[in-house]
DOLUM-292035 format. One record per residue: residue number from 1; x, y, z of N, C-alpha, C, CB in turn; residue in one letter. Coordinates in Angstrom, 3 decimals. Atoms other than C-alpha are relative to their C-alpha. Glycine has a CB too. Layout:
// residues N
(NUM; (X; Y; Z); (X; Y; Z); (X; Y; Z); (X; Y; Z); "a")
...
// end
This chain:
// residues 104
(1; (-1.070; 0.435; 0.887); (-5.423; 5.872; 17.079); (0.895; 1.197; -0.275); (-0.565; -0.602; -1.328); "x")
(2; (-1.137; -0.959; 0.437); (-2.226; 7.790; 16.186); (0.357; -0.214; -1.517); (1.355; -0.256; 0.914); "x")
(3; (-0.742; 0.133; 1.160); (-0.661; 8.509; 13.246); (0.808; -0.868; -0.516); (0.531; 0.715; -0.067); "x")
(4; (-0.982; 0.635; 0.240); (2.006; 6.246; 13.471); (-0.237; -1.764; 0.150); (0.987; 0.646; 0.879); "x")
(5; (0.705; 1.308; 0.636); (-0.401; 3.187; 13.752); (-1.035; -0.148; -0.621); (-0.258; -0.792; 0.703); "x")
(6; (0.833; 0.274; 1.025); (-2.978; 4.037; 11.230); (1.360; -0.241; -1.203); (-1.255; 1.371; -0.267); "x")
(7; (-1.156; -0.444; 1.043); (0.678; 4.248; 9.040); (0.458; -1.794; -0.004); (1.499; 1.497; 0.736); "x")
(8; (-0.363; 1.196; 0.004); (1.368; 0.783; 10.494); (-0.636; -1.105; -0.267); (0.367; -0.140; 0.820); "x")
(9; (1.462; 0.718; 0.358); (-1.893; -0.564; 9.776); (0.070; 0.087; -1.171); (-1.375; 0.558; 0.474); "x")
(10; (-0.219; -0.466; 1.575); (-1.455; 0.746; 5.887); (1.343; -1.395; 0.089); (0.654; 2.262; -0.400); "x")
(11; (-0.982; 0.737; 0.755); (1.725; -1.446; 5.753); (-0.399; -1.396; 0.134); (1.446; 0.237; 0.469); "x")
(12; (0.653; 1.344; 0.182); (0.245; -4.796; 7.312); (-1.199; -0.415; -0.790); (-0.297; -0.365; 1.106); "x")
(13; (1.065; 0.613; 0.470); (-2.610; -4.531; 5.384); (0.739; -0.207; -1.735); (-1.568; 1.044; 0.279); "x")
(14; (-0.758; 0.231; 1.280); (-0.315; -4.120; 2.087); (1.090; -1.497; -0.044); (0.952; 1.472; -0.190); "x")
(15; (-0.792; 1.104; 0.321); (1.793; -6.601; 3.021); (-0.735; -1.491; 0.583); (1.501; 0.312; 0.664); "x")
(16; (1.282; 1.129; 0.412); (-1.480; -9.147; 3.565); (-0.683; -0.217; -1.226); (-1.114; 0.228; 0.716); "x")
(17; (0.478; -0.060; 1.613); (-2.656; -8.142; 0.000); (1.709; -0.942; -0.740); (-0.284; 2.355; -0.719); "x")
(18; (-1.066; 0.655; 0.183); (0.771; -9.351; -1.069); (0.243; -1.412; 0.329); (0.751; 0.621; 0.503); "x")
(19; (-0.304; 1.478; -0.006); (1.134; -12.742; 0.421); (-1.535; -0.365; -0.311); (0.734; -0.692; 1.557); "x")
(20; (1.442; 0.631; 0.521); (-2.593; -13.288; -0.574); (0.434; -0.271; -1.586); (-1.556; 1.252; 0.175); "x")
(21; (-0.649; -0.153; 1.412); (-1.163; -12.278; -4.350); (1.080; -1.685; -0.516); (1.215; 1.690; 0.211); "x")
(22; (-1.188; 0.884; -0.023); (2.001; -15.059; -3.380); (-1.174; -1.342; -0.088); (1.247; 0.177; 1.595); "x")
(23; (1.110; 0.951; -0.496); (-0.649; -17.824; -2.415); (-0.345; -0.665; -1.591); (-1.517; 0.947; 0.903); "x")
(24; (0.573; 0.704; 0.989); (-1.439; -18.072; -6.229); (-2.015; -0.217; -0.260); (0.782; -1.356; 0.333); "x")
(25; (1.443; 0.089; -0.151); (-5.027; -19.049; -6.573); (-0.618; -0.575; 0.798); (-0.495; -0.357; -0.798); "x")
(26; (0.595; 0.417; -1.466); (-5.287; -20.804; -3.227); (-0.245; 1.586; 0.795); (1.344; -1.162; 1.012); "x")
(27; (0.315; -1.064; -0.644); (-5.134; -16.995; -2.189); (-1.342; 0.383; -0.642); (1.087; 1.017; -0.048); "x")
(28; (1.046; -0.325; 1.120); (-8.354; -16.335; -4.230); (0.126; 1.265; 0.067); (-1.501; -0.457; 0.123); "x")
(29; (0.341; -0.830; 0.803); (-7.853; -13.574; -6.002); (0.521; 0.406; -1.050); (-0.158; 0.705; 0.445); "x")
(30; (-0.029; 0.014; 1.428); (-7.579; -12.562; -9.282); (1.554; 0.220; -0.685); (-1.010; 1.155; -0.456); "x")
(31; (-1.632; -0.228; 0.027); (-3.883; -11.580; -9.366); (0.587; -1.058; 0.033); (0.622; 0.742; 1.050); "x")
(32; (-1.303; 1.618; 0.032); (-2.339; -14.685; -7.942); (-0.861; -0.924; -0.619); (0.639; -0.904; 1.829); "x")
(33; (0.633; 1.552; 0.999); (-4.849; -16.889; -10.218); (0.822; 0.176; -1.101); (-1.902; -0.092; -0.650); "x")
(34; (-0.625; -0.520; 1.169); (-3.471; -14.709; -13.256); (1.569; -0.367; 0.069); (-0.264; 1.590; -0.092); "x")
(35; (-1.443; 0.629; -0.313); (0.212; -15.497; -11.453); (-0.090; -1.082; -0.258); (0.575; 0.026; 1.260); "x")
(36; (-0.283; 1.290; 0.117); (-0.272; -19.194; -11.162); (-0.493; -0.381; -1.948); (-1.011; -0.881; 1.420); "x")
(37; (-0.542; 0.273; 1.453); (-1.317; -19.259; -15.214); (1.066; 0.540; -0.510); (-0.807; 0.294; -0.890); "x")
(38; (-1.378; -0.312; 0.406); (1.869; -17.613; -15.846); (0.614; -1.064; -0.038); (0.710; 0.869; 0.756); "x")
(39; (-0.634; 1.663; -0.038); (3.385; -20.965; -14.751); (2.014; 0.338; -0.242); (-0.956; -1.263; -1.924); "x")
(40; (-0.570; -0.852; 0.254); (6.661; -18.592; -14.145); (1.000; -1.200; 0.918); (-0.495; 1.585; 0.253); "x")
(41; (-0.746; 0.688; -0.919); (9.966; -20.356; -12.605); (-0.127; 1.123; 1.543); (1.713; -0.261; -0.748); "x")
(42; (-0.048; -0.435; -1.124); (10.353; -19.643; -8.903); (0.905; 1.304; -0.056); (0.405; -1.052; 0.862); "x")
(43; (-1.051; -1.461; 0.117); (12.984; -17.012; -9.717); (-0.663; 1.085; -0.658); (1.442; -0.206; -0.939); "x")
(44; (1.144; -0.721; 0.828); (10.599; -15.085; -11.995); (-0.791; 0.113; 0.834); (-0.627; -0.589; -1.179); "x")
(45; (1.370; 0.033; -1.154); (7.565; -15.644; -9.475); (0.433; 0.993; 1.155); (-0.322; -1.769; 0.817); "x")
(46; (0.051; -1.092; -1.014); (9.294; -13.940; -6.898); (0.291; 1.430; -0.631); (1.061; -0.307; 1.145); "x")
(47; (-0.247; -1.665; 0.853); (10.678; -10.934; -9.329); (-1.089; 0.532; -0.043); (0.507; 0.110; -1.594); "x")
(48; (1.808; -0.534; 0.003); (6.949; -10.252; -10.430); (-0.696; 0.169; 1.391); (-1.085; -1.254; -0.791); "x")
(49; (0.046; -0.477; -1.622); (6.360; -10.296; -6.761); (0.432; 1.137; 0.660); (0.632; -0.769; 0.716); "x")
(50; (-0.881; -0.913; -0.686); (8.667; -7.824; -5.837); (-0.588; 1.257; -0.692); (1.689; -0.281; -0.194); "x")
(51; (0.763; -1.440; 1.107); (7.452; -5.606; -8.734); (-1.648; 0.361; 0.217); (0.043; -0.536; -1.970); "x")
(52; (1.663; 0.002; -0.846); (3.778; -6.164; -7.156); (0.333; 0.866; 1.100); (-0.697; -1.700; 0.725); "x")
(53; (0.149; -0.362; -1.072); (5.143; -5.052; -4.005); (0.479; 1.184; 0.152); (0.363; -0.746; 0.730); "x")
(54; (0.138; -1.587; 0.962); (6.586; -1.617; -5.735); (-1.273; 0.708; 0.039); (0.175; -0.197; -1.688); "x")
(55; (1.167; -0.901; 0.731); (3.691; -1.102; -7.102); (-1.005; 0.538; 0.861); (-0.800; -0.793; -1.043); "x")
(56; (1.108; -0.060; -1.194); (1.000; -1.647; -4.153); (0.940; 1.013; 0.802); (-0.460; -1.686; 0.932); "x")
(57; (-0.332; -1.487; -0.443); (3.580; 1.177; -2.165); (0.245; 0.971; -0.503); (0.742; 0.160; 0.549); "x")
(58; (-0.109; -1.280; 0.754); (4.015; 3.519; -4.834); (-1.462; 0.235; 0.006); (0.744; -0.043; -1.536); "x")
(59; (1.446; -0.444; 0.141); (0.060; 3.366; -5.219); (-0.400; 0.656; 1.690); (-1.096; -1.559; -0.544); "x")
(60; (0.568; -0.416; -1.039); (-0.307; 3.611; -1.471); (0.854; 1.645; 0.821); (0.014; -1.442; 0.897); "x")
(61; (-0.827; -1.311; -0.464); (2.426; 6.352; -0.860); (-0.873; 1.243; -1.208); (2.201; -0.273; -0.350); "x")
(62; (0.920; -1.072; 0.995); (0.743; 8.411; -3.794); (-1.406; 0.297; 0.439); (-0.209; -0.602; -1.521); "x")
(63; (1.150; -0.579; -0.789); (-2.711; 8.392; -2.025); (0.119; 0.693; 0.984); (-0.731; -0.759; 0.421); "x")
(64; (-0.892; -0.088; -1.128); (-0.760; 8.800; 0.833); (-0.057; 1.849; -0.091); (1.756; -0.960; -0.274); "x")
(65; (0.027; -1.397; 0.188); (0.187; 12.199; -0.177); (-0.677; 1.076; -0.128); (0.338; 0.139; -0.572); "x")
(66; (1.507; -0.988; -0.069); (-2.550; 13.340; -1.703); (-0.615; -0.036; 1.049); (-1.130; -0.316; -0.914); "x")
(67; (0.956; -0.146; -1.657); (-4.748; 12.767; 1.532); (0.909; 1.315; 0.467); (0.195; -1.767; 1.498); "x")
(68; (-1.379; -1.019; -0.458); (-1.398; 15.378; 2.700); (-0.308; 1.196; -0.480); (1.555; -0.372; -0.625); "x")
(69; (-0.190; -1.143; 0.727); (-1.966; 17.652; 0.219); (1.584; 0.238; -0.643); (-0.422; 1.121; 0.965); "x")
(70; (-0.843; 0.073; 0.562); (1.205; 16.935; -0.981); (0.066; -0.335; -1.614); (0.484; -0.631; 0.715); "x")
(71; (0.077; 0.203; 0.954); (0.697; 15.504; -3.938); (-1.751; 0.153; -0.833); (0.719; -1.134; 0.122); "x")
(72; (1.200; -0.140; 0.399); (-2.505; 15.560; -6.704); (-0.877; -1.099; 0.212); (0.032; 0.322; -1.183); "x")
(73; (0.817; 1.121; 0.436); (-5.325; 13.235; -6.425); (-1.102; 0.289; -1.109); (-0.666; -0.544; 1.210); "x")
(74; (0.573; -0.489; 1.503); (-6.488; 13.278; -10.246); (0.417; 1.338; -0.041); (-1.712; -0.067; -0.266); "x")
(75; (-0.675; -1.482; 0.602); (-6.529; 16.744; -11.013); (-0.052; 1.089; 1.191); (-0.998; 0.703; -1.458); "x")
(76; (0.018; -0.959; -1.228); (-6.964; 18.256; -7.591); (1.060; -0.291; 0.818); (-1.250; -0.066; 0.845); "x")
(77; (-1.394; 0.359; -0.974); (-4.128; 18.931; -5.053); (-0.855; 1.080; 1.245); (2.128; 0.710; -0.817); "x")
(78; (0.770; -0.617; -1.125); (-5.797; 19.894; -1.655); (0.234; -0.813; 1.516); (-1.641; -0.043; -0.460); "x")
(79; (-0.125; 0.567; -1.197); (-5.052; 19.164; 2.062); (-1.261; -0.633; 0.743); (0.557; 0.954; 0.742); "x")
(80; (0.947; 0.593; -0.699); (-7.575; 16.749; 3.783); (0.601; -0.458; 1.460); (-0.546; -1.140; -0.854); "x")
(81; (-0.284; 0.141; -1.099); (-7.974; 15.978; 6.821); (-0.639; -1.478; 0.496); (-0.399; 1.211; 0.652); "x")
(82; (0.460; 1.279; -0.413); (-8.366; 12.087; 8.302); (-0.192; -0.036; 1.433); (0.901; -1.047; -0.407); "x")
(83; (0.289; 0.053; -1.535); (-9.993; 11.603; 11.769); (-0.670; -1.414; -0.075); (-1.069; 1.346; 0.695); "x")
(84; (0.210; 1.619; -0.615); (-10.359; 8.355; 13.494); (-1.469; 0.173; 0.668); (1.368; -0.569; 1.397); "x")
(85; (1.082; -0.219; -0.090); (-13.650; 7.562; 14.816); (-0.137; 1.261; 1.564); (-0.674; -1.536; -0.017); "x")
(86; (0.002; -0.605; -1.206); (-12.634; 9.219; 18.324); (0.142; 1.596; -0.169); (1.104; -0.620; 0.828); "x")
(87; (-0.171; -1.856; 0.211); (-11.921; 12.815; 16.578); (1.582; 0.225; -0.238); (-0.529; 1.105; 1.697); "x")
(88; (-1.429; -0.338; -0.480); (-8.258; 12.557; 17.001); (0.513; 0.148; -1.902); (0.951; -1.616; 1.280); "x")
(89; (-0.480; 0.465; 1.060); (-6.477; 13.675; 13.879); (1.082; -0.335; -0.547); (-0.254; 0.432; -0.507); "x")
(90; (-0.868; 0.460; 0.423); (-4.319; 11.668; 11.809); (0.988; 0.627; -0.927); (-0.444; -0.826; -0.321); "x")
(91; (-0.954; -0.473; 1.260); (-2.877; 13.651; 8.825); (0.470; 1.104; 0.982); (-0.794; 0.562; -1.730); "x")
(92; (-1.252; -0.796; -0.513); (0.186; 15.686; 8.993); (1.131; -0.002; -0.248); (0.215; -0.066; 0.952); "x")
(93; (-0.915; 0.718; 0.309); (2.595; 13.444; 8.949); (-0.223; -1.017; -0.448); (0.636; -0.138; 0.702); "x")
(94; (0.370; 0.949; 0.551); (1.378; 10.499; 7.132); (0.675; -0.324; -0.951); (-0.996; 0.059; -0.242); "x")
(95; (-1.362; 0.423; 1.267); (3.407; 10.715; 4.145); (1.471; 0.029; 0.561); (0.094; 1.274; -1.409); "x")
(96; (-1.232; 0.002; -0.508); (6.707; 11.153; 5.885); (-0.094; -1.133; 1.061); (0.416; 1.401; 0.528); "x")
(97; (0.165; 1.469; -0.902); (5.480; 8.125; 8.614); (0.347; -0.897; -1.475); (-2.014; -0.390; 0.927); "x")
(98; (-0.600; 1.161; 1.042); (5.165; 6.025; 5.070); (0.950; -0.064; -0.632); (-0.562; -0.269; -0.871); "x")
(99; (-1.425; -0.083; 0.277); (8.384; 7.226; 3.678); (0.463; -1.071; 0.549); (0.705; 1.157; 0.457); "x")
(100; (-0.348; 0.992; -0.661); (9.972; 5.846; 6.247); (0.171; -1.772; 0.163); (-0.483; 0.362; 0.547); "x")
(101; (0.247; 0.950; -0.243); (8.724; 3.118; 6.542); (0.023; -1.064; -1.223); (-0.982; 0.208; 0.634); "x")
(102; (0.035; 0.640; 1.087); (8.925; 1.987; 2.994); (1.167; 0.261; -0.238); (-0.905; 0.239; -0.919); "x")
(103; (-1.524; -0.281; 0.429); (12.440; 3.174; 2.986); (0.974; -0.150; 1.031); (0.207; 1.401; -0.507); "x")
(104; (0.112; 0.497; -1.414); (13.753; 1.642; 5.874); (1.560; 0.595; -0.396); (-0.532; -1.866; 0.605); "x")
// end
């Protein structure tokens, strides 16, 4: 695996948590059950959506970093290193792949 599809793998799997979220409580889980008692008009439903989908890439660009050493995770700021099962490694560019990619 490369960098630039463990990066692409991070976004389909965020944006599968997300339409699971949309789904309501046919998606089972605890988010879109908590959405569908809202009982929110469709214009609202998708806003709170959108602000879900903020949130899940600000959380994942902020791990993101930290793994980088760019940013802190909790109170430590330290460069790690991610290797795929084959050895090959991934960090480096990881936060600047998700930039991107969240900032099209």
């Amino acid at each position: 695996m490369h960098a630039k599809k463990f990066i692409d793998d991070v976004v389909a799997s965020n944006a599968s948590l997300l339409a699971l979220y949309a789904q309501g409580s046919e998606g089972q889980t605890r988010l879109g059950a908590l959405l569908d008692e809202l009982a929110l008009a469709e214009g609202q439903r998708q806003q709170i959506l959108a602000l879900i989908k903020l949130a899940i890439d600000d959380a994942t660009y902020q791990l993101v970093c930290g793994i980088e050493g760019s940013a802190s995770l909790g109170d430590s700021q330290q460069d790690y290193t991610l290797l795929d099962e084959e050895g090959n490694t991934l960090t480096g560019a990881l936060d600047a792949l998700l930039y991107e990619r969240l900032n099209p």
